[in-house]
C-alpha positions in Angstrom: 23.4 3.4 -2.9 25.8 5.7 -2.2 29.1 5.1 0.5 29.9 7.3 2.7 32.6 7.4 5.5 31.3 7.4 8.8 32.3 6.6 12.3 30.5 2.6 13.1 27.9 2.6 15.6 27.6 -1.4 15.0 31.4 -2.2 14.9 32.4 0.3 17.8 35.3 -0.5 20.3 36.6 2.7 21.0 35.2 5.5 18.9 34.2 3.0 15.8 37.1 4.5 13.2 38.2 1.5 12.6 34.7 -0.1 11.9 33.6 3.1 9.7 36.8 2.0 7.9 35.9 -1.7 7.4 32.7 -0.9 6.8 33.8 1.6 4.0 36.2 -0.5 2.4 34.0 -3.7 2.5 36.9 -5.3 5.0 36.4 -6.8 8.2 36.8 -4.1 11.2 39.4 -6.5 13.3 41.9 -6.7 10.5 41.3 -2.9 10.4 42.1 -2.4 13.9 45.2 -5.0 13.3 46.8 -3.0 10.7 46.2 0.2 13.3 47.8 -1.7 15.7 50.9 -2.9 13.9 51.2 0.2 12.1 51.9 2.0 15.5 54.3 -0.5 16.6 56.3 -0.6 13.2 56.3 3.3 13.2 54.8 3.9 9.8 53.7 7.3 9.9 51.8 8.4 12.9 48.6 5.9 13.1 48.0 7.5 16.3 47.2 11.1 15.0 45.5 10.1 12.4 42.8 7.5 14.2 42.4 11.0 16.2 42.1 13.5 13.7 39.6 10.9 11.8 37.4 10.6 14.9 36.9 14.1 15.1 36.0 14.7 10.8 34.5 11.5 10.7 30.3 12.1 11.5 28.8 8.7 13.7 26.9 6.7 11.5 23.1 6.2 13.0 
């Protein structure tokens, strides 16, 4: 079977990036959504710009 990078309909909080992501990389969503969180705090690259770009190029999962 085949993976494929999708937005989470099953994991959603907000748009479900960060669940498509868990999902993806066979990692649990809330330590996805932790390394979001303190990725915008710390200032490592622009978190922010990219959870938005990705939930616009990222198709929902059905």
């Amino acid at each position: 079977m085949e993976k494929t990078l999708r937005r989470s309909f099953a994991n959603s909080v907000f748009l479900g990036v960060c669940g498509g992501l868990g999902e993806y990389i066979n990692m649990d969503p809330v330590l996805v959504r932790v390394l979001f969180v303190l990725a915008f705090f710390f200032g490592f690259g622009s978190p922010l710009l990219v959870y938005i770009v990705l939930a616009f190029l990222m198709p929902k999962a059905y």
